[in-house]
C-alpha atoms as one frame of an Amber mdcrd trajectory, in Angstrom:
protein
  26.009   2.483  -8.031  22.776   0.428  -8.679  21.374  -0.040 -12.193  18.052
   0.153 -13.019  17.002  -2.015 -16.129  13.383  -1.671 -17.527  11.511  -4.240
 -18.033  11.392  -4.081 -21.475  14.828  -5.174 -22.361  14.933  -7.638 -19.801
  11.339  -9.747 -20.916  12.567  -8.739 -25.014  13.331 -11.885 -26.992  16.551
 -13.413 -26.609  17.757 -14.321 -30.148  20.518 -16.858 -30.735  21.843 -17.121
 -33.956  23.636 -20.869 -34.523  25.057 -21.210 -37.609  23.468 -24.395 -39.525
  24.349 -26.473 -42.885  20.549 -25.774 -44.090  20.616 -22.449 -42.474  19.793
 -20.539 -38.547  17.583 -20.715 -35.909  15.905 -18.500 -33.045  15.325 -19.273
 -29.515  12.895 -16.893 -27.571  12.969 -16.501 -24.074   9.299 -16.159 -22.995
   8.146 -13.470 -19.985   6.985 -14.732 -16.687   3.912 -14.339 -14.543   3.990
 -13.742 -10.912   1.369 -13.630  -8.083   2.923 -11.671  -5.625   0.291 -12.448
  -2.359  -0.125  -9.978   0.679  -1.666 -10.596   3.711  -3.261  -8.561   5.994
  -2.146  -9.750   9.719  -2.074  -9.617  13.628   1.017 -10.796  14.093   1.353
 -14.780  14.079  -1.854 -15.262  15.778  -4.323 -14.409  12.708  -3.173 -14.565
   9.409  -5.892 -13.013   7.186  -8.399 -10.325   8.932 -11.963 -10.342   7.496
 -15.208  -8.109   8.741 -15.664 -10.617  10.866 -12.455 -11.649  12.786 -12.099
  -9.976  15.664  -9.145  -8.073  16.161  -7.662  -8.862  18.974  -5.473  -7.272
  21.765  -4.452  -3.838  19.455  -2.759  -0.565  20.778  -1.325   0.048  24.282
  -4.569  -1.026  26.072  -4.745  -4.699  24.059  -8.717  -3.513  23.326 -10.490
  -5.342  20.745 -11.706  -4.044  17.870 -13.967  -4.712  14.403 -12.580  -3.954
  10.854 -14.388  -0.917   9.148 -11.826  -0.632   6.067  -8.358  -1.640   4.811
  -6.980  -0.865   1.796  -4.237  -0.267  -0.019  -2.731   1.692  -2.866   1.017
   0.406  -4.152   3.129   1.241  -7.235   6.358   1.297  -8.538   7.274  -2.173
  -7.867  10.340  -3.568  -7.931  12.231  -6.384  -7.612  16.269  -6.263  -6.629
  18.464  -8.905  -7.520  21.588  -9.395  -4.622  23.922  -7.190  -6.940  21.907
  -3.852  -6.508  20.030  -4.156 -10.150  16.481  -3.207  -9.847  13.660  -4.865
 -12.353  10.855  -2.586 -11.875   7.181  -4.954 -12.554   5.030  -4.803 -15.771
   1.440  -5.087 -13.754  -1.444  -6.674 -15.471  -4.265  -4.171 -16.103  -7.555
  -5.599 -14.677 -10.442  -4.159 -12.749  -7.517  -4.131  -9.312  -4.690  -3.051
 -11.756  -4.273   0.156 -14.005  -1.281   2.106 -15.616   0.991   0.433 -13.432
  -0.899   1.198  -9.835  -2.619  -1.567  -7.839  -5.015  -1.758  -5.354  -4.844
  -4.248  -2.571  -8.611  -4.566  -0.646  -9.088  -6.587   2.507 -12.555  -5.312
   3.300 -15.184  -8.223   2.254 -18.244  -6.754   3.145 -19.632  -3.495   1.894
 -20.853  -0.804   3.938 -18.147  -0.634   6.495 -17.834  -4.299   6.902 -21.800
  -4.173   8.178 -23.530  -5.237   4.159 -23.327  -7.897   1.769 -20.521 -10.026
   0.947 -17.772  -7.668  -1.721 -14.898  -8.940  -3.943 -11.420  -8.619  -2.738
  -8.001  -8.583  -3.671  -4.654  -9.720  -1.940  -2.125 -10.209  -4.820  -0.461
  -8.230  -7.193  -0.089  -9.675 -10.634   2.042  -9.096 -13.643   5.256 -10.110
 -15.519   8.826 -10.755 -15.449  12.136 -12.515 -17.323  12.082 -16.110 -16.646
  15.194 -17.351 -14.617  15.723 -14.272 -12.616  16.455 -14.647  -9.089  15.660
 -11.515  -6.293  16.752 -10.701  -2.809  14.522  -7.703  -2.320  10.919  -6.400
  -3.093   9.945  -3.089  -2.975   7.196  -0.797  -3.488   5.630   2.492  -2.402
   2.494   2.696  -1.105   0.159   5.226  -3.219  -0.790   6.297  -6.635   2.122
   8.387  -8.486   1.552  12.388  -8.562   0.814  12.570 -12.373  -2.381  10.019
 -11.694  -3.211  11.352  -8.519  -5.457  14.397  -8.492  -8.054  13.394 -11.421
 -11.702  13.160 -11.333 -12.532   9.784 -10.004 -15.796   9.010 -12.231 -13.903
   9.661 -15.363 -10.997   7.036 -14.660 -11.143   3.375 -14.537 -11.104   0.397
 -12.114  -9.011   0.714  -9.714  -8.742   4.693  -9.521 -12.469   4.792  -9.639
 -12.454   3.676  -5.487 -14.881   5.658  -3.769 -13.793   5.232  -0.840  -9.876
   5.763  -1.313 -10.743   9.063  -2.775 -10.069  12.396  -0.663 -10.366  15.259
  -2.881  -9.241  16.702  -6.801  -6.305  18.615  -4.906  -5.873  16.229  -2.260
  -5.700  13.034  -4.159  -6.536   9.381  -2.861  -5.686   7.607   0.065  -2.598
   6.064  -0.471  -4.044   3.808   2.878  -7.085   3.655   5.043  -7.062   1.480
   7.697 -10.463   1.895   9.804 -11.834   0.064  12.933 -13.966   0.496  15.456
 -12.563   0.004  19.077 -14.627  -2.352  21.253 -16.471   0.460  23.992 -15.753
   3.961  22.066 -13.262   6.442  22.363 -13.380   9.049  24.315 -11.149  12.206
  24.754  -9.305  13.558  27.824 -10.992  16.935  28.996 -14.261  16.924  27.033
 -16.578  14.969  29.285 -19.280  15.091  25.825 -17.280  13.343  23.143 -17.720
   9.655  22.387 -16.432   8.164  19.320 -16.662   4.594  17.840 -14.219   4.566
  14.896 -10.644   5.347  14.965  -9.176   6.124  11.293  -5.614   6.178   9.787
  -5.957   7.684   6.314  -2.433   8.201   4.709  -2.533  10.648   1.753  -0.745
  13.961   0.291  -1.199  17.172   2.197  -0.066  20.817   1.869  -1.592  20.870
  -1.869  -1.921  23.907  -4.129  -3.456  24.224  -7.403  -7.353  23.406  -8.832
  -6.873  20.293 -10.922 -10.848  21.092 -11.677  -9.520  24.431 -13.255  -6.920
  23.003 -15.418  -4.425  23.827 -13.091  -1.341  21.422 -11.911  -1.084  20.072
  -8.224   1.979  20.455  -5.985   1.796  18.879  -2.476   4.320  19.980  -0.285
   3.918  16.169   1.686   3.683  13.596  -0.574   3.317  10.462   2.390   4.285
   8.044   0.087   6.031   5.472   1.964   8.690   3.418  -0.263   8.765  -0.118
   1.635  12.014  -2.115   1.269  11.878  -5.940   2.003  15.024  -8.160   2.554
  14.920 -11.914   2.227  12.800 -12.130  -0.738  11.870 -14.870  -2.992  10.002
 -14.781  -6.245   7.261 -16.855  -6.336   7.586 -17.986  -2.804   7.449 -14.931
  -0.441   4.407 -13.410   0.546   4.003  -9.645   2.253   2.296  -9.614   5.334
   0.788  -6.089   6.757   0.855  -6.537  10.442  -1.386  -4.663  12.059  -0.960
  -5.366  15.721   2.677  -3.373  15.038   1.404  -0.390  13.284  -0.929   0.540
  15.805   1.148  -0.775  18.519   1.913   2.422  20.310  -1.644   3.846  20.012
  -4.143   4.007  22.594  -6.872   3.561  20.216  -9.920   4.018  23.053  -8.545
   7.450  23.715  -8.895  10.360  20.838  -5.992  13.547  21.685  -6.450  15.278
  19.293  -9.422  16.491  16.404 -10.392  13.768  14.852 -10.012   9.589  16.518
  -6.678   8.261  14.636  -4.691  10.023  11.800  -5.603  11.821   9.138  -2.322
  12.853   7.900  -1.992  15.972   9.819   1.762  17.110  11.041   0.139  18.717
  14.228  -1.966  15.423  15.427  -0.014  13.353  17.766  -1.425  10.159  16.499
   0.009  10.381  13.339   3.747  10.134  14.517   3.463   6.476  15.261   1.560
   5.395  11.834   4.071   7.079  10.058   7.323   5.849  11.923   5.373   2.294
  11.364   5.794   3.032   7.557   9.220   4.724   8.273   8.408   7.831   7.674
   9.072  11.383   8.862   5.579  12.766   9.700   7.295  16.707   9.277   8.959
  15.659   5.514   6.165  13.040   4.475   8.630  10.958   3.125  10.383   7.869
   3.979  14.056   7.871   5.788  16.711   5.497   5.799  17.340   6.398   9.423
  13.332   5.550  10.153  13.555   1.748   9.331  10.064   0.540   9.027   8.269
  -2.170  10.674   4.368  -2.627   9.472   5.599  -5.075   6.303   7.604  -7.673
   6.598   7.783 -11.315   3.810   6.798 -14.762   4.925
């Protein structure tokens, strides 16, 4: 069975007591920082996207397309050493960092990639033991359930997101991924719709209770993805998002169903590909071993 150790006893101070003719002494073992990078990618062909890459040959019809918005919610991160113990991250708190949730931004313009330059951020940062050697990262994507249905003006940096906020009952995005497919989108059998952006928002749905009434929230689909990574190095390996493969079975000029893309919905068609991409099942809203993902892989 795997072990999970907290961080806590693992980054406490290692005392060593030698005996001595004029008495003892202590050695302290001091905590570690890490800078664990992500990348958002197409493949091998462009290693960072910005507003103003172009992104090149997505979906089943290779269109091109311009980056709206991409961002990302993670927590729980952990790191798995080759014997199955897991050492779950102590995050930094800064303005892309909070109560153990951080936010990973890849848009650098405002206003849909169309306004002024904007901060980003592309690493998670925190601590861990010194000499401690990993074989796995992992992390789910999203903000845990007791955090996730607040009032976003009355938390801080990062929760405070505008734009990764749904709804009190709904929560936040967990992921938005918008751009806007070179020519439109149009939809099979109504002649009058034309659309230009095509959306993936990943979040909870099938949520009762009024958080604004005092009341708890239950959401019958989390969509949470947990991501697993093999192969991994501290302080060497990097995450890469590749977004060629997690629209790669999408026609993303052609809308079938309400809304262009996937807004977490269990009866839109689009949505079965993102989430198999994040292996998940769209019906559960959870991740499956037998639904191995593919979007994340380390460099």
């Amino acid at each position: 069975m795997k072990s999970v150790i907290p961080l806590f006893l693992i980054i406490l101070p290692a005392i060593i007591f030698q005996a001595c003719a004029d008495g003892s002494h202590t050695t302290v073992t001091a905590p570690k920082p890490f800078n664990l990078r992500f990348h958002a990618s197409l493949s091998d062909r462009l290693r960072d996207v910005t507003c103003t890459t172009p992104l090149t040959r997505l979906g089943t019809s290779g269109v091109q397309g311009k980056l709206l918005d991409l961002a990302f919610f993670i927590h729980k991160l952990e790191f798995i050493k080759a014997d199955g113990q897991v050492v779950t991250a102590e995050l930094s708190e800064d303005e892309w960092q909070s109560q153990g949730v951080a936010l990973l931004d890849f848009q650098d313009k405002s206003d849909s990639c169309s306004g002024e330059d904007k901060p980003t951020n592309t690493s998670i940062r925190g601590l861990i033991a010194n000499d401690e050697t990993f074989t796995q990262v992992r992390f789910t994507l999203g903000i845990p359930p007791a955090l996730n249905h607040v009032d976003p003006a009355s938390v801080k940096a990062p929760l405070n997101a505008p734009n990764m906020f749904w709804s009190w009952q709904g929560g936040y995005k967990a992921m938005r991924f918008d751009v806007s497919p070179e020519n439109g989108i149009t939809r099979p059998g109504d002649p009058n719709f034309f659309g230009s952006n095509f959306f993936f928002h990943l979040g909870s749905t099938d949520c009762v209770g009024d958080p604004i009434a005092g009341q708890s929230v239950s959401c019958g689909r989390v969509n949470q993805a947990v991501i697993t990574l093999d192969g991994f190095s501290l302080g060497s390996s990097e995450v890469i998002l590749d977004l060629e493969t997690l629209v790669s079975d999408l026609n993303l000029q052609v809308d079938t169903f309400d809304t262009p893309g996937c807004m977490s919905s269990t009866v839109d068609p689009e949505c079965q590909s993102y989430f198999e991409k994040l292996g998940m099942d769209l019906q559960l809203g959870a991740s499956m071993p037998s639904i191995p993902q593919s979007a994340f892989r380390l460099k």
